[in-house]
Steps between C-alpha positions, in 0.01 A plus 500: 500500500455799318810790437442844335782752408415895425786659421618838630528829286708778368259812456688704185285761455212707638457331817281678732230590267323172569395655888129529524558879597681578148288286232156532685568853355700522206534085419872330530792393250753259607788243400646214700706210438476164663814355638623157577476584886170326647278382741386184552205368672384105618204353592435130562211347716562468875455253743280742685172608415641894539760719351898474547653770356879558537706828394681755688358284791254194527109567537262156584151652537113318488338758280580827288475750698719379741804543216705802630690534163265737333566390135463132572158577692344711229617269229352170663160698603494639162499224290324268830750256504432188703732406807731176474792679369851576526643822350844626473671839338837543428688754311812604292567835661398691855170644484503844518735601238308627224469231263152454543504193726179547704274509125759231382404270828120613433480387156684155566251420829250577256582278250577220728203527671318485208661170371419363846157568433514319092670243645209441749258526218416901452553676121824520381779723592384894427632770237810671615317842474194317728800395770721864457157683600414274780828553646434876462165494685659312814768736473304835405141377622554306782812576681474931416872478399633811322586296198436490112490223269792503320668188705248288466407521138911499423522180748141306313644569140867495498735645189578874423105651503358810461182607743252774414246540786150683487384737734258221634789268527484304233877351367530490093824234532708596149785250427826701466734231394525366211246761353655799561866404604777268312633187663805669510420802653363266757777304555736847503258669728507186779915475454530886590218505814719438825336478834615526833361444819507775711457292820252685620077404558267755481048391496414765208226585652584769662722635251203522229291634752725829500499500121154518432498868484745572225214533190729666265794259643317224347391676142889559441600134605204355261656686228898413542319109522386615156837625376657174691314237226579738250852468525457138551286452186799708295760266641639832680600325869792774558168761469356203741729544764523856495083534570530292749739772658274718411220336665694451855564903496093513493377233709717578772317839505257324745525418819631186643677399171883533578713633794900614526642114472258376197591874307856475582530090403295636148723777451783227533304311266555724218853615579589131427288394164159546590290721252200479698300311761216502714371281861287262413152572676353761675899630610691509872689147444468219337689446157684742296493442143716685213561529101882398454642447171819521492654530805366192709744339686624838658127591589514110665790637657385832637206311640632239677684714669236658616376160620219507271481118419458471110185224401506391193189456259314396186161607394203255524296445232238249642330696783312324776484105432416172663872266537407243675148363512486088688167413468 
């Protein structure tokens, strides 16, 4: 029995400029944050000489190609896994929310797969950067989704990171924390992020289809990511909060991003504490996440009477790893 965890992510600044249509041209900037919100996948030999794979629904095929979850069929044909086993994915939070969980649930079949295959006598587990840009090619290469590769690089490595990306796609991985930020403007910064669910589950595919035209959209956001871990490195989170505001005003510019309920619940937002906030993903639903320092409990409040359920985090520092592995 093998179990992998990847956690799920927070993207902070610049988010966007990791599309292929952006930093194919002018290269990409980023910062994310890992949380303690994961996904979790399980393989152990079967009893038949096929694949059982169980998620969303249950899947008992002979061969590959027969799979009809896309992922799990690229993944196993990729790395030419043998039949005999059992897999399973769960997950922390609903998919399609923003937090990354289709790169998250990449990464972790990756890795599991992988210590199937040491465990059956193949080289030993890969390099996180090896694993992040194999779950980018099944993702970019494979499957032609509109993505980047910001959640899967955030999901392999864990912590508080910085990502520079090449116009030929190469990802420069720059640790953020500890070397640029304190321990306790860590520890302040993850006590004054509150997230709420905004019940609603959106595929971001379409959404960052619609987006791909805003060029000078994308220059402006790169450069308030840049101001963002400046006022983090200075220990300035009230600056923080308020370019995060400052970011939503530009990124829902594009189409797809926000509608009359998500503006009005963000306007509510900062009427009751919040200095700033943004959706995590590509926009239209999933969580809403604001700067509050001060005034938390009425923003808690405010929200839940909105019904926005409030879910409660940490940030991961371990990325991707291997729980459980029964020989």
């Amino acid at each position: 029995m093998i179990i992998v965890r990847a956690p799920l992510r927070i993207p902070l600044g610049g988010g966007g400029t990791d599309l292929p249509f952006y930093y194919s041209q002018f290269g990409g900037e980023w910062i994310s944050a890992a949380i303690d919100k994961y996904v979790y996948v399980a393989i152990n030999k079967g009893f038949s000489k096929g694949f059982k794979i169980r998620y969303s629904k249950t899947e008992e095929v002979e061969k590959p190609d027969q799979i009809q979850h896309p992922i799990f069929k690229e993944a196993i044909k990729l790395l030419n896994i043998p039949g005999g086993i059992e897999i399973v994915s769960v997950a922390d939070v609903p998919t399609n929310t923003g937090l990354g969980s289709s790169g998250s649930f990449t990464v972790a079949l990756l890795m599991a797969l992988h210590a199937f295959l040491r465990d059956t006598g193949h080289d030993d587990l890969p390099a996180k950067k090896d694993i992040a840009e194999q779950a980018c090619h099944i993702a970019m290469n494979l499957l032609k989704e509109p993505s980047g590769k910001q959640d899967e690089y955030i999901a392999a490595y864990g912590g508080v990171n910085n990502f520079f990306i090449s116009q030929n796609g190469e990802v420069t991985v720059e640790p953020f924390y500890p070397q640029k930020i304190s321990t306790q403007t860590l520890e302040k910064l993850e006590s004054n992020l509150l997230m709420f669910y905004t019940g609603i589950q959106r595929a971001s595919g379409p959404v960052l289809k619609a987006q791909t035209q805003a060029i000078e959209n994308f220059h402006r956001v790169k450069e308030i990511g840049r101001e963002i871990k400046g006022a983090l490195k200075r220990n300035d989170l009230r600056k923080f909060g308020e370019l995060l505001d400052v970011h939503w005003q530009e990124k829902i510019k594009r189409g797809g991003t926000s509608d009359p309920q998500i503006n009005s619940w963000y306007q509510i937002a900062k009427e009751n504490g919040a200095l700033g906030g943004k959706l995590m993903g590509a926009g239209g639903g999933g969580f809403f996440l604001f700067y509050c320092d001060n005034q938390k409990e009425k923003l808690r409040k405010a929200m839940q009477e909105q019904g926005l359920k409030e879910q409660l985090f940490h940030f991961d520092t371990e990325g991707a790893k291997v729980i459980v592995d029964f020989k």
